[in-house]
Backbone as CSV, one residue per row, in Angstrom:
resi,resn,N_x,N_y,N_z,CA_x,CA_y,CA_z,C_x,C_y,C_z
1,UNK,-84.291,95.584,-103.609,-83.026,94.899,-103.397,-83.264,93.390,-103.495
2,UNK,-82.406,92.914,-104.288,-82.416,91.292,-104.348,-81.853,90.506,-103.183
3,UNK,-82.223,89.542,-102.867,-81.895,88.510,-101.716,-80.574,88.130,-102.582
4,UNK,-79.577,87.606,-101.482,-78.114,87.303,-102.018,-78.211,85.548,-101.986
5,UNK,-77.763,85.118,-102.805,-77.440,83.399,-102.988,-76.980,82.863,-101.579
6,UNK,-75.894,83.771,-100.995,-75.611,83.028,-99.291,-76.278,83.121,-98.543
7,UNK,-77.759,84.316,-98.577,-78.242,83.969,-97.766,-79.235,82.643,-97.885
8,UNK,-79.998,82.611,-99.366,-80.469,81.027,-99.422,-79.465,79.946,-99.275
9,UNK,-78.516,80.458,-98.841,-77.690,78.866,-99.097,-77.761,78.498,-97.348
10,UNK,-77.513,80.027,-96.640,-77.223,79.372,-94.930,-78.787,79.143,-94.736
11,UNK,-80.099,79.369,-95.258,-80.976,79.079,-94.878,-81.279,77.579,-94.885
12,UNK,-80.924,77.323,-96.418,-80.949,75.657,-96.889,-79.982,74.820,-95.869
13,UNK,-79.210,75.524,-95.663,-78.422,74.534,-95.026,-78.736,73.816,-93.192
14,UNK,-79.274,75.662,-93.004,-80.403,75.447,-91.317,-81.157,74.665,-91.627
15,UNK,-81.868,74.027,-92.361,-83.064,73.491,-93.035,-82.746,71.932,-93.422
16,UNK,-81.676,71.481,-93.417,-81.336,70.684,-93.789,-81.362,69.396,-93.385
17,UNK,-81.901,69.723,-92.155,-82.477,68.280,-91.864,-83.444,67.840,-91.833
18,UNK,-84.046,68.463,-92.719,-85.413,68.294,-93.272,-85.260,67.632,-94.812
19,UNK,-86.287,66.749,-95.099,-86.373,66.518,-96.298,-87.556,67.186,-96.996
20,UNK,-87.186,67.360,-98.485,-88.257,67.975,-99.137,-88.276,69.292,-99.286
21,UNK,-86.998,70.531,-98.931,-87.358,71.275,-98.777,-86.284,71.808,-100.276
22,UNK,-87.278,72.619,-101.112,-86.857,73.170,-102.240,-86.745,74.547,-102.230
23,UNK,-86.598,75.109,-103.615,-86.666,76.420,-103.824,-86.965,77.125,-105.265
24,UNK,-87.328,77.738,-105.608,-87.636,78.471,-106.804,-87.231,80.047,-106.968
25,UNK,-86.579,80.290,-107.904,-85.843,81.996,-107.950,-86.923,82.559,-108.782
26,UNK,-87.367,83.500,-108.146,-88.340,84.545,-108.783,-88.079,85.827,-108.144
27,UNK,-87.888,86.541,-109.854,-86.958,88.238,-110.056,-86.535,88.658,-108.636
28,UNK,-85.100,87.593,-108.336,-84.167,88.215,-107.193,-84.326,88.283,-106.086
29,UNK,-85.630,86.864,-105.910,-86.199,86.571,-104.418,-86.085,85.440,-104.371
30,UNK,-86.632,84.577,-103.578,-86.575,83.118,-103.753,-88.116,82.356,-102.929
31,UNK,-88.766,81.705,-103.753,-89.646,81.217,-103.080,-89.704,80.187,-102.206
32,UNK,-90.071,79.505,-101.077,-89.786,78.327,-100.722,-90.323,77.358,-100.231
33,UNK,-90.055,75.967,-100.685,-91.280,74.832,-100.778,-90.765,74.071,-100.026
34,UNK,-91.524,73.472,-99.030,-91.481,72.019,-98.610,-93.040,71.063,-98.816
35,UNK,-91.868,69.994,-98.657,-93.048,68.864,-99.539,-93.834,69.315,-100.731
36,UNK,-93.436,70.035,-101.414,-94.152,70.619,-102.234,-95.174,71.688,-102.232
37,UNK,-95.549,71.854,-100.752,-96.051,73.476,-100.690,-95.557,74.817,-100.541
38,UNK,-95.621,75.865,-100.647,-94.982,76.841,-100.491,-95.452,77.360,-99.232
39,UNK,-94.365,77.525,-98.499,-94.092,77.673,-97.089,-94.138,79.415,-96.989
40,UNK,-93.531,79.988,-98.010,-92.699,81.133,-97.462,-91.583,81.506,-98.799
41,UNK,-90.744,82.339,-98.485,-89.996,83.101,-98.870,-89.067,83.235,-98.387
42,UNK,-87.655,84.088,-99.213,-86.536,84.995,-99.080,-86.539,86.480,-99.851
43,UNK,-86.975,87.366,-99.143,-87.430,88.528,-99.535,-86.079,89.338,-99.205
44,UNK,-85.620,90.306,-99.408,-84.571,91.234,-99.432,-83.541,90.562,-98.371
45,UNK,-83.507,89.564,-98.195,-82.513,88.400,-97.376,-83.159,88.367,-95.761
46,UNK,-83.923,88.503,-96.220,-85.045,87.978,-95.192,-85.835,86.995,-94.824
47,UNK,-86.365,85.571,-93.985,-86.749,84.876,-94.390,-88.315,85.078,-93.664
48,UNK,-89.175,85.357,-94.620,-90.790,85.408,-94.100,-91.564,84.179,-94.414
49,UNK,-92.215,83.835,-93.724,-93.254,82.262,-93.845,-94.616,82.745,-93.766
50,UNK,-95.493,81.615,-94.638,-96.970,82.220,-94.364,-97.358,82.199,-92.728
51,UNK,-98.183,83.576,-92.730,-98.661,83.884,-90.985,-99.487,82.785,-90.686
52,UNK,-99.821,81.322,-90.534,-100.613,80.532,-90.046,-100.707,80.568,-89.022
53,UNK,-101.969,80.059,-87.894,-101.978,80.227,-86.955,-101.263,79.559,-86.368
54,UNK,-100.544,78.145,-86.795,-99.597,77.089,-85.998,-98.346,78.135,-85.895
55,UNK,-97.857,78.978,-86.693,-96.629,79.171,-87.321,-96.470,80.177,-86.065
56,UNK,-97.877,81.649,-86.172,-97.797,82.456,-84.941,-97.766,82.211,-83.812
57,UNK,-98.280,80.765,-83.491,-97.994,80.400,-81.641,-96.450,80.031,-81.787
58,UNK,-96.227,79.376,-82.421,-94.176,79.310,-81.976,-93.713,80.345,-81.852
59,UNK,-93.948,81.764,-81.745,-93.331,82.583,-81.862,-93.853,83.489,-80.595
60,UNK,-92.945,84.031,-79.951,-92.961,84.756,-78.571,-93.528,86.413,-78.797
61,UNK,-92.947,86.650,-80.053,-93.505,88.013,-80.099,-93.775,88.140,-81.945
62,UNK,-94.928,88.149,-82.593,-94.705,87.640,-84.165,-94.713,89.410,-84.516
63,UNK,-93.787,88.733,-85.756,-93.390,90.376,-86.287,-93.693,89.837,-87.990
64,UNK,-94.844,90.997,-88.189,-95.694,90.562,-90.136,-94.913,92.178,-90.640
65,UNK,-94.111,91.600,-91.632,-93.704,92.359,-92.649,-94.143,92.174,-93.920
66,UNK,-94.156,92.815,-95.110,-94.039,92.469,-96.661,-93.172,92.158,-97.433
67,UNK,-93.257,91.200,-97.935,-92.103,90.611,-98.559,-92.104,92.005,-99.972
68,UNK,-93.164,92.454,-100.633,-92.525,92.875,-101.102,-94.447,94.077,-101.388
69,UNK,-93.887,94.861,-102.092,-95.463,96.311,-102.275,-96.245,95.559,-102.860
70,UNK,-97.046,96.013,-102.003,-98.890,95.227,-102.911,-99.129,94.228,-102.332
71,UNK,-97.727,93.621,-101.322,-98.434,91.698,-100.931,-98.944,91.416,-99.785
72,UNK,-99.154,90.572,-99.705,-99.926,90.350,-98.155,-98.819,90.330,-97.298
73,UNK,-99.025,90.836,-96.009,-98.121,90.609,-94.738,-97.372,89.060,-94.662
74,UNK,-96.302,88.843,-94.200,-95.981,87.044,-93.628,-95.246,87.764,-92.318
75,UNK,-95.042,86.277,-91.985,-94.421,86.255,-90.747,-92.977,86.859,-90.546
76,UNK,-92.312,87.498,-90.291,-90.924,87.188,-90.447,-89.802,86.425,-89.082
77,UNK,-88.878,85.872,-89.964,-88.383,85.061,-88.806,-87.138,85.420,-88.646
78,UNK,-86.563,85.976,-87.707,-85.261,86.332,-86.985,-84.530,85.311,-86.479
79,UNK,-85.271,84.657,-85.776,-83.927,83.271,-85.296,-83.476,82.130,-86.414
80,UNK,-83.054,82.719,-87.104,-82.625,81.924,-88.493,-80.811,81.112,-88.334
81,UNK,-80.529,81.242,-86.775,-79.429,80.888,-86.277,-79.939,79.488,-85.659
82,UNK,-81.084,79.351,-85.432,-81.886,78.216,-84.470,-82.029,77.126,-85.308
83,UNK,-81.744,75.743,-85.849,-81.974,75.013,-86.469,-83.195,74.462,-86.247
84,UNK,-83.166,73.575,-85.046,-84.644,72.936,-84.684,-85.556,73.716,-84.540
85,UNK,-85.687,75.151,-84.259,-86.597,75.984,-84.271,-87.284,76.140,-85.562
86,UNK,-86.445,76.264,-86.404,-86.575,76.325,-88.252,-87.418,75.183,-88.584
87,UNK,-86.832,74.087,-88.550,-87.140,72.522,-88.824,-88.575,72.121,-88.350
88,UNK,-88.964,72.834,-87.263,-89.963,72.883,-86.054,-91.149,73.489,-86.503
89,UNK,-90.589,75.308,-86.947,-91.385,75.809,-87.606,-92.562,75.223,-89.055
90,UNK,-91.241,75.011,-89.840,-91.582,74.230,-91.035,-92.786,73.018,-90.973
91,UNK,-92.397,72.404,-90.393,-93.502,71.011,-89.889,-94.680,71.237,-89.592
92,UNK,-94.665,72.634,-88.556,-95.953,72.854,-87.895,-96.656,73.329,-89.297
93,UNK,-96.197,74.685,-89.684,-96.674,74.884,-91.344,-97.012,74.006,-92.017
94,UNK,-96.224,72.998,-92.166,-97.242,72.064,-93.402,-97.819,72.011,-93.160
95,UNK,-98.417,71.273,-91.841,-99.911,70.571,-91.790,-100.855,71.852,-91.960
96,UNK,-100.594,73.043,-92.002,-101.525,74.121,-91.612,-102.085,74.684,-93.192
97,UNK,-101.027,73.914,-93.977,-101.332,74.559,-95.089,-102.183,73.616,-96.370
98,UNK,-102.601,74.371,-97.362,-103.757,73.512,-98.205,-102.646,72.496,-99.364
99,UNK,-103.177,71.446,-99.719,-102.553,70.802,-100.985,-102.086,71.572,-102.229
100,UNK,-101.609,71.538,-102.585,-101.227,72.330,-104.012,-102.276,72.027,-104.801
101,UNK,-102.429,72.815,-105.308,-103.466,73.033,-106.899,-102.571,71.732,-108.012
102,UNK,-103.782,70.817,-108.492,-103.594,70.187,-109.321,-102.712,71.273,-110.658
103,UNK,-102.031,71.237,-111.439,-102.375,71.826,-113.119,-103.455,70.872,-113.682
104,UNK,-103.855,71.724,-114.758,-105.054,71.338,-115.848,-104.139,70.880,-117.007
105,UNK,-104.209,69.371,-117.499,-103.445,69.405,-118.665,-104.509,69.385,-119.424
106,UNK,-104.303,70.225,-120.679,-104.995,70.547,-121.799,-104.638,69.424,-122.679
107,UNK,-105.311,68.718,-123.529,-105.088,68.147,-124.842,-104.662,69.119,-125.806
């Protein structure tokens, strides 16, 4: 099942007081970046984040689902009604996570 456009839209919009935070559509999911790393996902209108260890202490009871067969577990996040919780989340994640991979430009 594909993730629906409203639900990335009320996510973006919880999110929104954040800067930097993007998105990318891949086959009927949505990937999702801040500052340019990839944070996480929108999986069957679900929103899962990588399981970091910053990401699992904000959370009272952490619940790891698959975004989708074959992938690694993430976090999933239910209080997607919570703004600063979101915003909160997000932040702690960046720092937890690695720089993006240069690309190789070829001549």
């Amino acid at each position: 099942m594909a993730s629906s456009k409203n639900y990335l839209n009320f996510v973006l919009d919880q999110l929104s007081g954040l800067d930097g935070v993007s998105y990318r559509a891949m086959m009927g999911e949505y990937i999702l970046y801040f500052r340019g790393k990839i944070i996480g996902g929108i999986y069957d209108d679900r929103l899962l984040v990588k399981p970091v260890t910053s990401a699992v202490s904000l959370m009272d009871t952490p619940v790891y689902e698959l975004p989708y067969e074959g992938a690694k577990e993430m976090l999933l996040i239910e209080d997607t009604d919570n703004r600063e919780f979101l915003c909160e989340l997000f932040q702690t994640i960046y720092d937890s996570l690695p720089e993006p991979k240069k690309k190789k430009i070829t001549p």
